[in-house]
N, C-alpha and C positions, 0 to 999 in steps of 0.2 A: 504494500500500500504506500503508496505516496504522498500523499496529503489526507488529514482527516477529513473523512465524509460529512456533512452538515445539511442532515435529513436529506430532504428532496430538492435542495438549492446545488447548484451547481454553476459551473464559472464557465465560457467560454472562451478558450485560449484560440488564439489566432497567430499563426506566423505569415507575417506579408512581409517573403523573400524577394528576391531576383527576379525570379524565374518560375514562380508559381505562389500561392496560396494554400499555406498546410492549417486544418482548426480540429479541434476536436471540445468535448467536454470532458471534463475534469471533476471529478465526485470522487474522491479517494484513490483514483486512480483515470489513465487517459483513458477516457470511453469513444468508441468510434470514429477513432482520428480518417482523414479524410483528404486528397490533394486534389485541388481544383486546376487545372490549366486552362489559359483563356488567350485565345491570340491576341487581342486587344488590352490584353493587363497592363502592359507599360504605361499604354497612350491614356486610359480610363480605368486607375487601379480603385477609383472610391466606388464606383459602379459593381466590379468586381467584388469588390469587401462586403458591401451591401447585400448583395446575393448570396454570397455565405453567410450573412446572417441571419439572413433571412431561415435560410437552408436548415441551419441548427436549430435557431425558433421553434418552428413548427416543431421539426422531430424532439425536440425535449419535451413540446408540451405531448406529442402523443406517445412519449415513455413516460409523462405524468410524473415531468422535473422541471425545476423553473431556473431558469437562468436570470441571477441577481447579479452578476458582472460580467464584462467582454473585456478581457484582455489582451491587448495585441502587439505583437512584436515584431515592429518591421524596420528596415534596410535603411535606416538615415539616424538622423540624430534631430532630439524635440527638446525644445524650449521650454523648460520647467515650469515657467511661470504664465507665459501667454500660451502653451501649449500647442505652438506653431512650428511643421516640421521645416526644421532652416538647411537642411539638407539630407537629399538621399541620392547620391551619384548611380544606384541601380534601377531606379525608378523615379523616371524626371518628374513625373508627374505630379508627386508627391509635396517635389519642394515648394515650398510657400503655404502650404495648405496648412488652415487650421484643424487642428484635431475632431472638433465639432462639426464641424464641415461634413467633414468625412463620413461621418453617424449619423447626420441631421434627424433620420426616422426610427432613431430609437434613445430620443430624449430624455425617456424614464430611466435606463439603466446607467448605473455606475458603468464608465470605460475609463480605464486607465491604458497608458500605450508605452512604451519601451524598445530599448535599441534591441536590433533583433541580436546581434553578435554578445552581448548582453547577458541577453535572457536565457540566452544557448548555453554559454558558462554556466549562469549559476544553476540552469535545468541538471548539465554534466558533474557540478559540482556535490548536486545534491541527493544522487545517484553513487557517487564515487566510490572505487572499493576501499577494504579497510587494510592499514589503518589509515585513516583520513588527516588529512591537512590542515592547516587553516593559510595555508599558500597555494595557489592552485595557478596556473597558464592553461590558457584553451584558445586555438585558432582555429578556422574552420575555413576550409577552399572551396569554394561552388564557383556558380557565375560570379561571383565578387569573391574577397576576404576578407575576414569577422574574425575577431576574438574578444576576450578581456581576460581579467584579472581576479581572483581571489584574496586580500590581503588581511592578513590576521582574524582569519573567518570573516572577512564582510566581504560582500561583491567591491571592486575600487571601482566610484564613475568617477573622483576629479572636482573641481571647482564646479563645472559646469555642467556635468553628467557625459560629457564627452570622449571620457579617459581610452585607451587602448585600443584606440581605431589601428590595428595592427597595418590592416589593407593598405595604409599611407603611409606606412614607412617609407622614408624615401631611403632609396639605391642607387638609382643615376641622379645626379645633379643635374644635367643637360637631359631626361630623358623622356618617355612619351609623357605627353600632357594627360591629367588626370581630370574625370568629372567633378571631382573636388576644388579644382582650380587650381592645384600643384602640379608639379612632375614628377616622373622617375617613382612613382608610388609604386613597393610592389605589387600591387592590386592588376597593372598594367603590364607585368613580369609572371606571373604566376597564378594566376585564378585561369578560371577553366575555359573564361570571354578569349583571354589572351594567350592562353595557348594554342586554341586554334588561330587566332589571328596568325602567331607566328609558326606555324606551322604552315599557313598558306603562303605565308612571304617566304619560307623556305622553297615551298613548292615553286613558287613564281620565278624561282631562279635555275628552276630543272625542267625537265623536260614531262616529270609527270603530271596528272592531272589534281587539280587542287583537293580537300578534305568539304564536303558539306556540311556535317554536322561532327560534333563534336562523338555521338556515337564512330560515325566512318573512321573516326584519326582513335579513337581507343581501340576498334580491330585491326587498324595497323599497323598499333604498337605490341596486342597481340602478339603478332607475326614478324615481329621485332624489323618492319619498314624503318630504313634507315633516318627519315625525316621524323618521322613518330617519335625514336628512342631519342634522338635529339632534342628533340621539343620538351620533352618532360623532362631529361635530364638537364635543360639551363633551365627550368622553371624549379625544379628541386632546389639548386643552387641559388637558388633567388629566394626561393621562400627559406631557407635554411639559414641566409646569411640574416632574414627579417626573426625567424624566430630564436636564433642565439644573442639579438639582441635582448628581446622578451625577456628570454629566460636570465640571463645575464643583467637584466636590470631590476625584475621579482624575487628572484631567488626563490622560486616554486616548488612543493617537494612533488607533486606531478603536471604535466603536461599532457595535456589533452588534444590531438587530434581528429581532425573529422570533416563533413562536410562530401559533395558528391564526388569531385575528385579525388579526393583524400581514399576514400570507399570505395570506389568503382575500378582504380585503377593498378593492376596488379605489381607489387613492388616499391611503389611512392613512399607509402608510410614508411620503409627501412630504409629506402634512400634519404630521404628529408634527415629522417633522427641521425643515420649516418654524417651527415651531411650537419647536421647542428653541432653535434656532440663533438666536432673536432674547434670549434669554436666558443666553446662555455670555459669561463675561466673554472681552475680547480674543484672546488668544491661544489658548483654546480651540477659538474660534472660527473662527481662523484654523486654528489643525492638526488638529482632530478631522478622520478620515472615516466618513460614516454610511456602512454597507453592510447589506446583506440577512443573514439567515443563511441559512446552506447546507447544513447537511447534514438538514430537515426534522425527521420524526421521528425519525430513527435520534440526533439529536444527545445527545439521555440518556442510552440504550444505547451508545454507544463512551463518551462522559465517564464515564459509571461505572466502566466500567473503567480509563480512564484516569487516574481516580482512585484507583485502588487499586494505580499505581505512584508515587505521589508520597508 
């Protein structure tokens, strides 16, 4: 059991990622978690949300639960006080928008909202095996990259709730321009947007024919296609050199990785921690544990809520 059950009241957790819409409810445990895909999510992600909650609505009342709060975690960062999302470089749509906005037709319930890379930690954290922490790192690689921080048992968000936006570490100084308004973020280097990019710019410079989807270039890495193992291998190296910094400025006693690349693709996970672990000074090195994450997709969906007890 995960959270204590509270009668027939249950919460709706919402992750509004990248690259889809994961929700489920939460009554002691995630119940009928759920992934929506919609071609038009980028361009009209409040349209989308609205229909999942619509979606969950009904079905709670015809399991005869009432949903008293919607919690949501998604891909930007929100202003605490005027509750205006001031940025989400994976979803443009998002930025500027007020939170209320977004809900307008479901005025009566509590909504609380949270960074998704966030909610993922503290979801992973609160799961963790034993013995447990109260130092914890977790990055996560999908179509973007997300992590946070654990520190002396509290989630760290920072002055402004902003803290551990991993995905913008910068690497190049001169390098591609970021949705953020920076450069050289590894977010640009290593999430799973950018690996196919650069795997096509590989391709552009051979004679084969380019990668469509990000599924086509993971069965040709498979098959160990020479641009493929490329491609991951200077994307490991990127995200390795981002998370020896993490870890080297936390001092974690586990590290948590996850997210669809991270999971989907065979070998990454011991290449990255290889590929860190030559860069933590001493004693990190010595105590850090890398482990998987584990609770997949549902991990936004319970941290959001879980974040709306802290």
């Amino acid at each position: 059991m995960l959270l204590k059950p509270l009668g027939k009241t249950v919460h709706l957790g919402i992750d509004l990622g990248g690259s889809a819409i994961r929700a489920a409810l939460v009554h002691g445990s995630v119940l009928l978690p759920k992934t929506f895909q919609r071609t038009d999510y980028k361009d009209d992600a409040a349209t989308a949300l609205n229909d999942v909650i619509v979606y969950y609505l009904d079905l709670a009342k015809r399991l005869d639960l009432v949903v008293e709060q919607i919690d949501i975690a998604l891909a930007g960062n929100i202003e605490p006080t005027s509750r205006v999302i001031v940025s989400s470089p994976t979803i443009p749509s998002l930025r500027g928008r007020h939170l209320e906005d977004l809900v307008e037709n479901f005025a009566g319930l509590t909504i609380t909202a949270h960074n998704d890379a966030n909610a993922r930690t503290l979801g992973e954290w609160h799961v963790s095996e034993s013995p447990k922490t109260d130092n914890f790192v977790a990055i996560f690689v999908g179509s973007g990259i997300g992590g946070g921080a654990v520190c002396g048992g509290k989630l760290f968000l920072g002055e402004h709730g902003a803290a551990s936006e991993v995905g913008h570490i910068a690497v190049e100084y001169e390098g591609y321009p970021c949705p953020c308004g920076g450069r050289g973020c590894v977010e640009q280097y290593a999430s799973g947007t950018a690996i196919l990019r650069r795997a096509n710019d590989l391709a552009g410079t051979s004679d084969r024919v380019s990668f469509e989807t990000a599924l086509s270039l993971l069965q040709a890495l498979r098959v160990k296609d020479a641009i493929a193992v490329q491609t991951y291998r200077e994307a490991a190296q990127w995200l390795s050199m981002s998370l020896a910094s993490l870890i080297n400025l936390y001092d974690p006693g586990i590290v948590v990785l996850g997210g669809g690349v991270m999971e989907s693709t065979d070998g990454f996970f011991e290449t990255v921690v290889e590929g860190t672990r030559g860069r933590l000074m001493p004693l990190a090195k010595q105590g850090a544990r890398f482990t998987r994450a584990s609770l997949g997709d549902t991990g936004g969906v319970l941290g959001a809520v879980l974040m709306s007890y802290t």
